[in-house]
C-alpha positions in Angstrom: 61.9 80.2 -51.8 59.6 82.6 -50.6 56.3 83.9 -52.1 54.3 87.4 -51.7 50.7 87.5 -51.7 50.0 91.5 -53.0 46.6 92.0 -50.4 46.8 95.9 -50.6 44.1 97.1 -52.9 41.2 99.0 -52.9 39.2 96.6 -54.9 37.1 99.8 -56.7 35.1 97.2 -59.6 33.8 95.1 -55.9 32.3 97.8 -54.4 30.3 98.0 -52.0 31.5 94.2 -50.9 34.9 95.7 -50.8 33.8 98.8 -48.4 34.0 96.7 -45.2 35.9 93.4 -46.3 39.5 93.3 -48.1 39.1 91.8 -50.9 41.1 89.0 -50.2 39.2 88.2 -47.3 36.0 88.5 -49.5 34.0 84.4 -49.4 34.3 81.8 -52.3 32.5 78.6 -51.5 32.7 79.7 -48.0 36.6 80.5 -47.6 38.2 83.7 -48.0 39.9 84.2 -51.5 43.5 84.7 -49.6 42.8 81.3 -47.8 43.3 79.2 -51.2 46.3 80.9 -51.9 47.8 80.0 -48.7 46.8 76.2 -49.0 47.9 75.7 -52.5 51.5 77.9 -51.3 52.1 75.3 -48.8 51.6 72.5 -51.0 54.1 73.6 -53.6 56.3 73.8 -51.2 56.4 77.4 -49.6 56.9 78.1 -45.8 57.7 81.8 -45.8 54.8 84.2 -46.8 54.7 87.8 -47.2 51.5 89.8 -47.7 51.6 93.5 -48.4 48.8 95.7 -46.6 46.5 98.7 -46.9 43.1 99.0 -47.9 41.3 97.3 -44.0 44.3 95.6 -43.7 44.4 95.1 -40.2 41.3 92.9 -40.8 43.6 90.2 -43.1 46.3 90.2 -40.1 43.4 89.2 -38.3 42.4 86.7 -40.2 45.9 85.1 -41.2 48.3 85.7 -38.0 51.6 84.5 -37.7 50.2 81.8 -40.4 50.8 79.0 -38.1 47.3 77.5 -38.5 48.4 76.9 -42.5 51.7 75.7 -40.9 53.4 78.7 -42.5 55.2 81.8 -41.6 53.3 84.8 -42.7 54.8 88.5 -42.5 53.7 91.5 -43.2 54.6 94.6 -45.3 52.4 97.9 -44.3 52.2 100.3 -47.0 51.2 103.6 -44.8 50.1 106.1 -45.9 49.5 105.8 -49.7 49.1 102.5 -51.8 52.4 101.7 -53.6 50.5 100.1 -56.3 52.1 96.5 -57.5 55.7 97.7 -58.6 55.9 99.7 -55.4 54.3 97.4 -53.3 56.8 94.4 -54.3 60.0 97.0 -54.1 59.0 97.8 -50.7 59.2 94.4 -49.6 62.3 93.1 -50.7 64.1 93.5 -47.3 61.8 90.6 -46.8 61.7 88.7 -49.6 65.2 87.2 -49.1 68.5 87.0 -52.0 67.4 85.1 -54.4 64.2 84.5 -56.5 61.0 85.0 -55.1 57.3 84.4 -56.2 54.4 86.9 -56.2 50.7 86.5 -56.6 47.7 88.7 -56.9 45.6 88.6 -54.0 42.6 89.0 -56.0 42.9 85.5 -58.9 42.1 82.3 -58.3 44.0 79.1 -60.2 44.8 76.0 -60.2 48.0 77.1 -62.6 51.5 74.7 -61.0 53.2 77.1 -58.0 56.3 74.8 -58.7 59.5 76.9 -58.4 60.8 77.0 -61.9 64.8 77.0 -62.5 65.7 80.8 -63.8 68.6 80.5 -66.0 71.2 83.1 -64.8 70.3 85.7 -67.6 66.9 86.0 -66.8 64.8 88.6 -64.2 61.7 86.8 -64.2 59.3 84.2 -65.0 55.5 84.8 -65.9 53.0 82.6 -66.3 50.3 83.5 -68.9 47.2 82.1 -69.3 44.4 82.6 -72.6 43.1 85.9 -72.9 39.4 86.0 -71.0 36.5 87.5 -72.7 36.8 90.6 -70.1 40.7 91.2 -71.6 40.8 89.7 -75.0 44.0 91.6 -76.3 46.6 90.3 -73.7 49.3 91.4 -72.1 52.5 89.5 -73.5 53.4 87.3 -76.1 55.6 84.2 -75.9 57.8 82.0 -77.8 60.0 79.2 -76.9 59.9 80.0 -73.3 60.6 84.1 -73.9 58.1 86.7 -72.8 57.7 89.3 -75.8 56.1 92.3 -75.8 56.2 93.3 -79.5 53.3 92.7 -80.9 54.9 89.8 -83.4 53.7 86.5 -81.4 50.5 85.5 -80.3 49.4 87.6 -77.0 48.3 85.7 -73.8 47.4 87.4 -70.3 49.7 88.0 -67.4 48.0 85.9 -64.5 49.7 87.7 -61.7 51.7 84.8 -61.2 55.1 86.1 -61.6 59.0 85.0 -60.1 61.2 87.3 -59.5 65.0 88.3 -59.0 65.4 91.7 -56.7 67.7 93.3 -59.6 64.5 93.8 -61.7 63.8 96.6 -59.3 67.6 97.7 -59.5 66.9 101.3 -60.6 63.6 101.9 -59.2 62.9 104.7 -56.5 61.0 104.0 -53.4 57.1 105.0 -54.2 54.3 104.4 -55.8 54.8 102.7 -59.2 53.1 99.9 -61.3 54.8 96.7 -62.5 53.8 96.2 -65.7 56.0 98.8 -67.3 59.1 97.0 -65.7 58.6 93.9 -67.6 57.5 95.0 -71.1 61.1 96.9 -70.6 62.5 93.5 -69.8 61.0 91.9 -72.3 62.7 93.9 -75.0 65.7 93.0 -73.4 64.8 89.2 -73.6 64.9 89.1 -69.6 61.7 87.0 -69.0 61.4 84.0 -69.7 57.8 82.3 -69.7 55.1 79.5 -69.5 51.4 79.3 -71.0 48.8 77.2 -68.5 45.3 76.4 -69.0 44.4 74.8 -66.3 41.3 76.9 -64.2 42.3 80.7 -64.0 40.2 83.5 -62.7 40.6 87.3 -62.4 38.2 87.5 -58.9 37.9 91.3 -60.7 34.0 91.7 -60.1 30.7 90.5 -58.0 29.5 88.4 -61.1 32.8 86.4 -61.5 32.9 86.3 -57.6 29.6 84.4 -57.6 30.6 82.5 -61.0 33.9 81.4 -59.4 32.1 79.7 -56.2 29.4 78.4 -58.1 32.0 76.4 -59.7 33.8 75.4 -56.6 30.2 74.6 -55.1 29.6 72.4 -57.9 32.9 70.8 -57.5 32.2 69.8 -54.2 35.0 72.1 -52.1 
């Protein structure tokens, strides 16, 4: 299976750290965000890596390469000249993302949520992993029960953790462009397309400076 790492954004709440560094790129406990993601990719079980580009991207290509020093195979999607946005960016790249399911993940969280493939059952478009609501988004995104993704309001809401895995025929009647994803799978949802799983294992939304220095206080303290 292969995974995409969405690296495009501006990152407008980092500013100014985000005027001259990606923020993937941007140091947690002395190793660039995007670096983690790589690690914990190949140790689930990855080997092919896509990351789409924009905002100083020639600067993560830089960084990453090919990807063979993470003994991985990274390649790149360029979105030239406007920002796709997520929806967009991950419609773009499905010439490289393969046939079947694929993972994606925010460039700009950090977790130690399971990467594990899960089994899609044939009926289903994707699979989300939620996480509890932080204190910065305390309504949520989606609610879920026994395994389903809902979107009605009905269940108890949790937060998408930009962890997501995805069939291509999610994006069946979308147009080349800019457009987001999260309208995509609330329209799932109601058609009981998604299916679901709740971790609570250490999640963070890398949004801001302050949870930037929170997270690699943490990691500091931890000893990586």
């Amino acid at each position: 299976m292969k995974a995409m790492i969405l690296a495009a954004g501006r990152g407008e709440r980092m500013r100014p750290l985000t005027d001259h560094t990606p923020k993937p790129l941007l140091p947690v406990a002395g190793k660039p965000l995007i670096e983690y993601h790589l690690e914990r990719l190949k140790a689930a079980g990855y080997e092919e890596i896509v990351i789409n580009l924009h905002h100083l991207g020639e600067q993560i290509r830089a960084q990453l390469g090919d990807g063979g020093r993470f003994d991985l195979s990274i390649r790149y999607a360029i979105e030239s000249p406007l920002l796709l946005e997520t929806g967009g960016g991950i419609h773009q790249a499905l010439p490289l993302l393969g046939d079947g399911p694929f993972l994606v993940i925010n460039g700009d969280i950090w977790t130690e949520c399971d990467l594990t493939p899960p089994v899609l059952d044939d009926d289903v478009l994707a699979h989300l992993i939620l996480v509890p609501n932080p204190s910065h988004h305390p309504d949520g995104d989606f609610g879920l029960n026994k395994g389903m993704i809902h979107s009605d309001g009905r269940t108890e809401h949790f937060t998408f953790s930009g962890i997501g895995w995805y069939r291509a025929a999610l994006f069946d009647d979308c147009e080349p462009g800019p457009f987001p994803l999260a309208p995509l799978l609330h329209k799932a949802a109601a058609r009981h397309l998604i299916s679901g799983a709740l971790c609570t294992q250490k999640w963070t939304d890398v949004g801001t400076p302050q949870r930037l220095a929170e997270l690699s206080d943490w990691l500091q303290k931890r000893g990586h």
